[in-house]
N, C-alpha and C positions, 0 to 999 in steps of 0.2 A: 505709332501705336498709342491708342489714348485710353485715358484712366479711366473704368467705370464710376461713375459719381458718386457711387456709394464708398467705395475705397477712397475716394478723396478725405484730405485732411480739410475737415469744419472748420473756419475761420469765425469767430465772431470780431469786429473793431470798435472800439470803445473811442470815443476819441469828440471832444465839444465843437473841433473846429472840419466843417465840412471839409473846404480842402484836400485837410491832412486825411480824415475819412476815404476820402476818394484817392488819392496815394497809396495809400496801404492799402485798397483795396485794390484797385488795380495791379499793385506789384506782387499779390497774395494770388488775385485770380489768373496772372498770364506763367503762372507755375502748373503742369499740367497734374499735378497731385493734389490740388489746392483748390479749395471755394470758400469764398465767403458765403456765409449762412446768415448773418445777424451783421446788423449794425444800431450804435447807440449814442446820445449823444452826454447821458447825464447818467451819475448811477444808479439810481431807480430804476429809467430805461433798461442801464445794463444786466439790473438782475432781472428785472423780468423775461428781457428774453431771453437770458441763459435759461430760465426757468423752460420756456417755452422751446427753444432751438436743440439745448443741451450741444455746443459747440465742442470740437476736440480741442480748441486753443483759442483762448481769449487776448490779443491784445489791448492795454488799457493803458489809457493814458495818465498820467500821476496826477495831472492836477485837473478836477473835473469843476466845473460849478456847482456851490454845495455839497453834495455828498463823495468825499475826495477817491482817488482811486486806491490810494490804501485803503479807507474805509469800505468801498464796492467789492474790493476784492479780500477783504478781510468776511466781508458779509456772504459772498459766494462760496467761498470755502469751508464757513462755517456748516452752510447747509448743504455742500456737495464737496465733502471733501476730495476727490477726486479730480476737481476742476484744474485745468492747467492754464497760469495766467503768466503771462508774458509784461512786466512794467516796463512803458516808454517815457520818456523822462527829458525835458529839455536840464533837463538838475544833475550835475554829477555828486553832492553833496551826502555825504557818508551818512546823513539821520534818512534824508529820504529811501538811500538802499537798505538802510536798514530795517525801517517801516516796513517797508513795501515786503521784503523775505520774510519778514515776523507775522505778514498779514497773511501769507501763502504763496505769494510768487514765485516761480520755478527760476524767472531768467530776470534781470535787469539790463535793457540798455538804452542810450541815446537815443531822441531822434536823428540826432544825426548821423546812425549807423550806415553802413553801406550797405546797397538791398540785400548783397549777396549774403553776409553776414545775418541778417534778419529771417532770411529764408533757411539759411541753416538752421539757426537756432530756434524757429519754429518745429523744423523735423525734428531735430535733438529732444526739444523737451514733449515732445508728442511722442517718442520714442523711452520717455521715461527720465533722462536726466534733466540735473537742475546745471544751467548753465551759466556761471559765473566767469567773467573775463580776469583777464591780470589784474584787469585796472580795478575791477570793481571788485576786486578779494581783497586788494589795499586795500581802498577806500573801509571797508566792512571790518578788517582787523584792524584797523584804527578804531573803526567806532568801539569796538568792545573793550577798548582799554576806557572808555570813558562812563564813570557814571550816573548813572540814568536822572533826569530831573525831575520833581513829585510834580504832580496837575498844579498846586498851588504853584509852585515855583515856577511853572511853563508860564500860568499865568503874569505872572511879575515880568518874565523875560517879555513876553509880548510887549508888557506897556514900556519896559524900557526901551526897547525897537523901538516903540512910538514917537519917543520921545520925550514921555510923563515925567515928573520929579516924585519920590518917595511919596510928598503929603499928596499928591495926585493918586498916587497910586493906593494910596490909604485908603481914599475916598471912593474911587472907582469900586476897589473890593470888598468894602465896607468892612476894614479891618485897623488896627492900629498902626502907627506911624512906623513905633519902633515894630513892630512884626515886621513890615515891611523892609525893614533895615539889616534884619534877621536874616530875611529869605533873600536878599541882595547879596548877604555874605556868603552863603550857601552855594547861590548860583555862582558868583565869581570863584570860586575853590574849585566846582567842577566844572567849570569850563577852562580853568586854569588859565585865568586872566585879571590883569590888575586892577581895572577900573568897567566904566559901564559904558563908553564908546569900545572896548576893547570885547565887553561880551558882548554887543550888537553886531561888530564885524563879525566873529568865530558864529554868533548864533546862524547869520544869512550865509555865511561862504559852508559853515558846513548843512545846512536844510536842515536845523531845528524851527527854525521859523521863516515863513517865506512874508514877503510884503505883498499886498493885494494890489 
């Protein structure tokens, strides 16, 4: 017996890399409840044709070129609160789940989920729950014990991931030396760590800053 297309669940896939697009679309359309309606590869794209498609479930990818899928799916939600967005994520990193829930996202998981899993949790959150695994409610009640770091201060962590020295970073932000030396002390308290190879590990294992 097969689904009237109407009753199918809309699929939109968000996603930079064809390939992976063509994967999740295939493993989304040979579901007989399931169509894809939209596919995107950047976020602009994707809100436009949420605009146009209005999809039941958006899968999106976390990290898009340029306008990130936090940011996409912060910006869709805004304007249709309703939207159900699904984050997929080569990142298990407790800032990224974090983001990505704080932006609107119902579910967070791996690409490397197993289809079977993915397909559920498409029905689940098209069904109205938000779908949080074991792993990924760790990950997320750790992050809330930690906190938050101000715009200025993300900046500072970036150029230390770079690898700048203080007077570098002076320069770059067109600030004072000793500020700089301020906001260094700041960041290592809340990342609870002693030195600035040590907040470059915690910044990249936990997705407060990814490297390009």
């Amino acid at each position: 017996m097969t689904t009237n297309v109407k009753n199918k669940i809309r699929v939109m896939v968000v996603d930079d890399h064809f390939v992976v697009r063509m994967g999740l679309t295939g493993s989304v359309n040979v579901e007989p409840d399931m169509t894809v309606d939209a596919e995107a590869s950047t976020g602009e794209q994707a809100i436009a044709a949420y605009r146009q498609h209005r999809p039941d479930i958006v899968l999106m990818d976390l990290k898009l070129p340029g306008m990130s899928g936090v940011e996409t799916t912060k910006a869709i939600c805004e304007e249709f609160p309703g939207a159900a967005i699904i984050m997929l994520s080569t990142h298990d990193g407790e800032e990224d789940i974090y983001r990505s829930l704080q932006a609107g996202a119902r579910a967070y998981l791996l690409k490397t989920v197993e289809r079977r899993e993915l397909i559920e949790t498409i029905r689940s959150v098209h069904a109205g729950e938000r779908c949080i695994s074991p792993a990924v409610g760790a990950r997320l009640a750790e992050r809330m014990t930690h906190p938050d770091l101000t715009s200025r201060e993300m900046e500072v962590l970036r150029l230390i991931v770079k690898g700048r020295s203080n007077k570098e970073i002076a320069a770059d932000l067109l600030i004072a030396e000793v500020t700089v030396k301020l906001h260094v002390g700041h960041i290592l308290t809340k990342l609870g760590v002693n030195d600035r190879t040590q907040a470059t590990t915690t910044a990249l294992q936990r997705g407060i800053i990814h490297l390009d």
